[in-house]
C-alpha positions in Angstrom: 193.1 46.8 28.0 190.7 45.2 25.2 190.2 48.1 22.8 187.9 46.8 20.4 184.9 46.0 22.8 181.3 46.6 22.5 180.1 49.3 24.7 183.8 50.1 26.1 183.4 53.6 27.8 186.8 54.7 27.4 185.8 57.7 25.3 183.1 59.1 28.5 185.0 58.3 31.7 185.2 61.6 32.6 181.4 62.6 32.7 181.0 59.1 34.7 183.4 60.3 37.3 181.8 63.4 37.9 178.7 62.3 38.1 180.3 59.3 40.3 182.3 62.7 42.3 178.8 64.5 42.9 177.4 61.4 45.2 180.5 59.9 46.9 183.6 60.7 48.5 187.3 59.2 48.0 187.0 55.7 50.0 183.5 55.4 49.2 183.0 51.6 47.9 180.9 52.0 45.0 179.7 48.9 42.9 181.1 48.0 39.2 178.3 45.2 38.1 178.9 45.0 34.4 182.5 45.6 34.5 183.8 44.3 31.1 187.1 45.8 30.0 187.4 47.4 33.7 187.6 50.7 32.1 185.0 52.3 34.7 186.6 50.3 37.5 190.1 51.3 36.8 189.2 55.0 36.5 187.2 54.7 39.7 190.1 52.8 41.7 192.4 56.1 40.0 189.9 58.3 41.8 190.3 56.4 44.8 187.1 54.9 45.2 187.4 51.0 46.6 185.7 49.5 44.2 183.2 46.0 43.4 183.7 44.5 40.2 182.0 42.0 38.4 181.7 40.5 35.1 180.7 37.3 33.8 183.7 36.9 31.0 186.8 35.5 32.7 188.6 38.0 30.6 187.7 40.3 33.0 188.2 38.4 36.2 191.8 38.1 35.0 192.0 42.0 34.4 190.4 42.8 37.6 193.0 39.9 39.6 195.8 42.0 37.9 195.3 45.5 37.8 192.3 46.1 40.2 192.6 44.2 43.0 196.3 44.2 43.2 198.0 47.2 44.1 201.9 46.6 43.4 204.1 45.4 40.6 205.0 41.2 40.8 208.0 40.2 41.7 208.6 37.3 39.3 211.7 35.2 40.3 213.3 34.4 37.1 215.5 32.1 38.5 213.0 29.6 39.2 211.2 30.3 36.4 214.3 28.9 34.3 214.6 32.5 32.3 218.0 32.9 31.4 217.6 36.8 32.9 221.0 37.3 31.5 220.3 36.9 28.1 216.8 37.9 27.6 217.4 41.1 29.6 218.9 42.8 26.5 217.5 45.4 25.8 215.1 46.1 27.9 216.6 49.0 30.5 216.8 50.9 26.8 213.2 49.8 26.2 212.0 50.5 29.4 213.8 54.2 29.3 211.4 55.2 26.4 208.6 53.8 28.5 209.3 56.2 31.0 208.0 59.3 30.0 204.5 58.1 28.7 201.9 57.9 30.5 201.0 54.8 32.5 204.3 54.3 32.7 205.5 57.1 35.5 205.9 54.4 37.6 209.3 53.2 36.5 210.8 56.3 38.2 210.6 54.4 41.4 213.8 52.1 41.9 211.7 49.5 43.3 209.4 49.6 40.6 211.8 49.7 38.1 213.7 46.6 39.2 210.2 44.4 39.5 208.7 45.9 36.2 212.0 44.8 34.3 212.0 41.2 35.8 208.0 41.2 33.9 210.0 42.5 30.7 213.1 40.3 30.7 209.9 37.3 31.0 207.7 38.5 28.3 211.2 38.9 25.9 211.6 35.4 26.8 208.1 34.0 25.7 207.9 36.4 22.8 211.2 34.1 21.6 210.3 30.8 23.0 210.6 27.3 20.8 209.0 24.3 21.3 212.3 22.9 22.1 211.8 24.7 25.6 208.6 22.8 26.2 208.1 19.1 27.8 206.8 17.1 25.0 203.4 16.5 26.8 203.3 20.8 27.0 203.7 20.6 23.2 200.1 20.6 22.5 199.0 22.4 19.3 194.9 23.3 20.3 195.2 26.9 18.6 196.9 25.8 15.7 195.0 23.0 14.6 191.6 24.9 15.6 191.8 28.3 15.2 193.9 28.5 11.8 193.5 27.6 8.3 196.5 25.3 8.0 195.0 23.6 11.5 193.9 20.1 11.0 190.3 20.6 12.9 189.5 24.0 11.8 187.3 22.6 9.4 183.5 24.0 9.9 180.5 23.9 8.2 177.7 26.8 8.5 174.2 26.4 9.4 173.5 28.0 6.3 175.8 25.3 4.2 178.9 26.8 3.6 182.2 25.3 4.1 185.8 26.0 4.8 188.8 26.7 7.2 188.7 28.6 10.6 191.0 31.9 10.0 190.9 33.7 13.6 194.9 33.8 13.7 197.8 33.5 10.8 199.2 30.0 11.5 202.6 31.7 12.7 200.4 33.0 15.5 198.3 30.3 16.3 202.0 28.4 17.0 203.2 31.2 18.8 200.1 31.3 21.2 200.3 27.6 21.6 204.1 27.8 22.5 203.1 30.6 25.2 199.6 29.6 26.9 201.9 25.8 27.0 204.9 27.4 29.1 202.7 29.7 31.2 200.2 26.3 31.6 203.4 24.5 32.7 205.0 27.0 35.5 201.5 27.3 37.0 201.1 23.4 37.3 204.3 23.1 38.7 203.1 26.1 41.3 205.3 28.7 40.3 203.0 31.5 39.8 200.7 32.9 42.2 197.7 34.2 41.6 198.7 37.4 40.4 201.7 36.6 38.2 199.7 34.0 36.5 196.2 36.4 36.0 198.9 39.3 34.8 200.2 36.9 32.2 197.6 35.2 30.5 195.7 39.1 30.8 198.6 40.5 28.6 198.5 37.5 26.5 195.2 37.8 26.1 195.5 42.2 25.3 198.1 41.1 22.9 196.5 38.8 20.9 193.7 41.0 20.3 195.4 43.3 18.2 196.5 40.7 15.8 193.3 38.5 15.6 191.4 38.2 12.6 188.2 39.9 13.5 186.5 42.8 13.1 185.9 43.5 17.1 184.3 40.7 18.7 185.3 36.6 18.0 181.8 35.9 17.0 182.9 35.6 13.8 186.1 36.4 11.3 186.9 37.0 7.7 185.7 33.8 5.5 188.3 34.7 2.7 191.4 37.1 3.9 192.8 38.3 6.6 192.5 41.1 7.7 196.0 43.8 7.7 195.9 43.4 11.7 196.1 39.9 11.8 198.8 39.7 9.1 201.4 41.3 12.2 203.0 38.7 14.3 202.0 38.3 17.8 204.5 40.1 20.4 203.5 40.4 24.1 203.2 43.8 24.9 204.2 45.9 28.4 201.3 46.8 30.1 200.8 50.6 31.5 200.6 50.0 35.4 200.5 53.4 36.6 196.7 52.7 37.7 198.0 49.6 39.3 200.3 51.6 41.7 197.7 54.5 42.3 196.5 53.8 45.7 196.4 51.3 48.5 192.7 50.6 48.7 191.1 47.5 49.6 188.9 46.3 46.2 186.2 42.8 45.8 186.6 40.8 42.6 183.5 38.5 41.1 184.9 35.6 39.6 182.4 34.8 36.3 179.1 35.6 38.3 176.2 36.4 37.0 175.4 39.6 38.4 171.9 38.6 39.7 173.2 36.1 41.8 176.8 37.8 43.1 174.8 41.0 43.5 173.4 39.4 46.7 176.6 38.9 48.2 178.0 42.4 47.9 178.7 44.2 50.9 176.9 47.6 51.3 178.3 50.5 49.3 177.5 54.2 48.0 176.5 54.1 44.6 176.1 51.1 41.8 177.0 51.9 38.3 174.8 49.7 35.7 176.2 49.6 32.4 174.3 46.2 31.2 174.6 45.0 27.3 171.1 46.7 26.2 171.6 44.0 22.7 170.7 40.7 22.3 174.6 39.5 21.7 175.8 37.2 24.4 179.0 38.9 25.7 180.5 35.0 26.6 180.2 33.9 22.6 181.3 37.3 21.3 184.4 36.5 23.9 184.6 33.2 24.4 188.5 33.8 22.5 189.3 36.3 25.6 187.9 34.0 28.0 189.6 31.1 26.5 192.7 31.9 26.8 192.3 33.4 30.6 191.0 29.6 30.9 193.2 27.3 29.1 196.1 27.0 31.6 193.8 25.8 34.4 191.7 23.5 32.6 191.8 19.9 33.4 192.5 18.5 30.2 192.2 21.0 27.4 191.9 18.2 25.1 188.3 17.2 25.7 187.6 21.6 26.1 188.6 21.1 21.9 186.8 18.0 21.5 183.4 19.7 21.8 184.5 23.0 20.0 181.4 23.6 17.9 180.4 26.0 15.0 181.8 28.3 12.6 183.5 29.9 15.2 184.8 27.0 17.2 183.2 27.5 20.9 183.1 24.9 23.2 179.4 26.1 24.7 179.5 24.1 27.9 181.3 27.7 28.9 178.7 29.9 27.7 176.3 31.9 29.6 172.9 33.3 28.4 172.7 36.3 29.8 168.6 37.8 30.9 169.7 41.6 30.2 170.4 40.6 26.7 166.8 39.2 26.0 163.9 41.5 25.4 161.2 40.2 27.8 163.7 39.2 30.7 165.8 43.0 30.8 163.5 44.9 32.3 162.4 42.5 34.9 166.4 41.8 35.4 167.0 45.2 36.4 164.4 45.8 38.9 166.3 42.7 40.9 169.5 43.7 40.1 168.6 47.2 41.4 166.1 45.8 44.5 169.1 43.5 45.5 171.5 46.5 45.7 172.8 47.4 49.4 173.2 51.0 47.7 172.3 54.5 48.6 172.5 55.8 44.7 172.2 54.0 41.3 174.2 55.8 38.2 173.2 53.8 34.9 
């Protein structure tokens, strides 16, 4: 998952879960409102809790589509897909057997398992290596390139405060290669050849991977006006998700789509306990992400060419997608969460 997020509760799961364990019982449907990265959700599904997530990044909906809600590895056919599974399957039963003993990766011991998880590799070898040539021209577009790196031709911006100079989010290698693979993925999904999940699970580990080499220092609010950081320098590579979390149980689990959690709290179904983690800062989570949400977006946009015609800023956003949230302004937070927590069907509120 995103590693570099604000407020990611990675490093206190466990006191969450037992305080989660002292007011519910395995099967109990407890409420994730604020579910960012899914690291609370995830742990809770693990636990076997049926879970209600929520966030308003798309990021997240992704995440939840793929590793949340869905409860078995997809079965890509490579075939149709047009992946020469001969030649791009090199390698990959050796990487998967070093995969196999670390953890979220147990899974693979499962012949069934195994032979789905290493269609998924065989596909990401292919779009770590794909050209342009393996593109329809009008799926050569170049949006990331040109916007998002200094060698793009509209990554010029100018600050409110006066300076001047050349967007520097990616290296320009890996603005191409993220245009090359959001451009093939954008493809097979408009010809119908991904379903929901295979196409959330793709631009999700797309979207994992490309955090580790963007030029930031945590969120995509801003990035390094004069270098790049040692991160970015790396070149992009899809990496294999863990999905031993994915496989841990067979419970039912509800996924909001980019709701604000006012309005889809209204909606949920009754449940045992809600856990609250909201912002508590003033930073809009859909500016300091709009990079994640973009490219969970990008393939099912309309015409991504008049998204990058309004790209504003130093850091390029497109703001008709942004969302001002009430629990990250002063006066409206406290206010917010007596609704938020009135609204509830819930027996028990953990925040």
């Amino acid at each position: 998952m995103i590693q570099r997020y604000l407020g990611n509760k990675n490093s206190i799961i466990e006191p969450i879960l037992k305080e989660v364990g002292s007011l519910c019982n395995q099967g109990d449907w407890v409420c994730d409102i604020f579910s960012g990265t899914l690291s609370v959700s995830m742990a809770l599904k693990r636990n076997g809790y049926r879970v209600i997530s929520n966030d308003i990044n798309r990021f997240s909906y992704s995440f939840a589509v793929s590793f949340l809600k869905n409860n078995s590895i997809p079965a890509f056919n490579l075939k149709s897909l047009k992946v020469d599974e001969s030649k791009f399957s090199i390698g990959v039963d050796d990487t998967l057997l070093n995969l196999k003993e670390k953890e979220g990766f147990y899974f693979l011991d499962e012949k069934k398992n195994y032979s789905a998880y290493k269609k998924l590799a065989t596909l990401l070898n292919y779009l770590n290596h794909i050209t342009a040539s393996e593109l329809p021209k009008k799926y050569r577009q170049t949006f990331f390139f040109d916007t998002y790196t200094p060698e793009g031709k509209k990554s010029h911006y100018k600050s409110l405060r006066g300076t001047s100079g050349k967007r520097k989010f990616f290296t320009p290698e890996n603005g191409k290669r993220i245009d090359l693979i959001l451009n093939k993925i954008s493809q097979w999904k408009r010809d119908e050849l991904l379903n929901e999940v295979q196409y959330n699970l793709l631009v999700s580990i797309v979207a994992e991977s490309i955090e580790k080499v963007s030029n930031t220092q945590g969120t995509f609010h801003d990035f390094p006006r004069n270098t790049f950081d040692s991160r970015a320098l790396k070149k992009l590579f899809l990496r294999l998700p863990p999905l031993d979390d994915v496989v841990s149980t067979n419970q039912k689990h509800i996924v909001g789509k980019e709701r604000d959690s006012l309005d889809f709290i209204k909606e949920v179904r009754p449940h045992k306990l809600i856990y609250i983690d909201p912002p508590y800062n003033f930073r809009q989570y859909t500016s300091y992400y709009f990079m994640l949400n973009l490219i969970c977006d990008y393939c099912d946009m309309e015409s991504p060419k008049d998204y990058f015609s309004k790209v504003e800023f130093v850091r390029g956003q497109n703001l008709e997608k942004d969302f001002k949230s009430t629990f990250c302004q002063n006066h409206l937070f406290i206010p917010s969460l007596k609704k938020l927590i009135t609204d509830a069907k819930t027996e028990y509120v953990l925040m």
